[in-house]
C-alpha positions in Angstrom: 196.9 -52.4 153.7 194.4 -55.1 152.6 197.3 -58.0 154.6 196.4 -56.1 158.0 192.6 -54.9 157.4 191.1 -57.1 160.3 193.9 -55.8 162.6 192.6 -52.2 161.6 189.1 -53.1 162.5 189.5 -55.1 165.4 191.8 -52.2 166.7 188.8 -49.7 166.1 185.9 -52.3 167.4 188.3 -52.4 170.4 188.9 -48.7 171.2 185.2 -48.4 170.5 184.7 -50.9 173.4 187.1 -49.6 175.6 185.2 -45.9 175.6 182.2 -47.6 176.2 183.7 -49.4 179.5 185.2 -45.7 180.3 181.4 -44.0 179.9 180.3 -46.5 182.2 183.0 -46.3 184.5 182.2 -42.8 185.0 178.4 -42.8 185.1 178.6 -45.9 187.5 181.8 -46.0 189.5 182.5 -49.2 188.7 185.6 -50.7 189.7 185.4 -53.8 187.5 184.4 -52.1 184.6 187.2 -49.2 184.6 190.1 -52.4 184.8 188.6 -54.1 182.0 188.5 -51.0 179.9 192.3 -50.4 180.8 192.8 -53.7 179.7 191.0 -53.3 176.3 193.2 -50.1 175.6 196.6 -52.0 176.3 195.5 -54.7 174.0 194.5 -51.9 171.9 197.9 -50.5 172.1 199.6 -53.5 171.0 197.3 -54.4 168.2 198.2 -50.7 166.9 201.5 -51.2 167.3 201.5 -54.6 165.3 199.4 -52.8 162.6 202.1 -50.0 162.2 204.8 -53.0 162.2 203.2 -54.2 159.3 202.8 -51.6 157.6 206.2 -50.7 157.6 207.2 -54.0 156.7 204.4 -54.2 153.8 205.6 -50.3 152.8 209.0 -50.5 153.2 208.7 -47.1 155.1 207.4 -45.4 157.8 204.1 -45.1 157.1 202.7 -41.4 157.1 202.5 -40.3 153.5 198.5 -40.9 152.5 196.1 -39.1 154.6 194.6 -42.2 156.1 198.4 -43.4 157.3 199.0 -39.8 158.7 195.8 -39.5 160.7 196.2 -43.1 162.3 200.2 -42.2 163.3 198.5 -39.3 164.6 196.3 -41.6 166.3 198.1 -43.6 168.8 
């Protein structure tokens, strides 16, 4: 897990981000905002995606069997 910890955080800093854009969107209608947001979630998508890749790889498993693996399958 230590390989792929900045992928884990930028994943979380990003999702974090993305929410905020959504909040906005809503309170503000804004057009710009809400396509940027959906553009920070399919980054964030893929990022998670490459995290679980590794961690497969790294495991040599699918990843669910610690709590912390299981609630970020659960996740995405």
């Amino acid at each position: 897990m230590t390989n792929a910890s900045w992928l884990y955080d930028i994943t979380i800093l990003l999702y974090a981000l993305s929410v905020l854009c959504y909040f906005i969107d809503f309170l503000q209608n804004n057009r710009k905002v809400n396509q940027f947001a959906f553009w920070l979630l399919s980054i964030v998508w893929v990022l998670q995606s490459a995290f679980l890749i590794t961690q497969i790889i790294e495991i040599g498993g699918f990843p669910i069997l610690t709590p912390f693996e299981g609630l970020f399958f659960m996740r995405g």
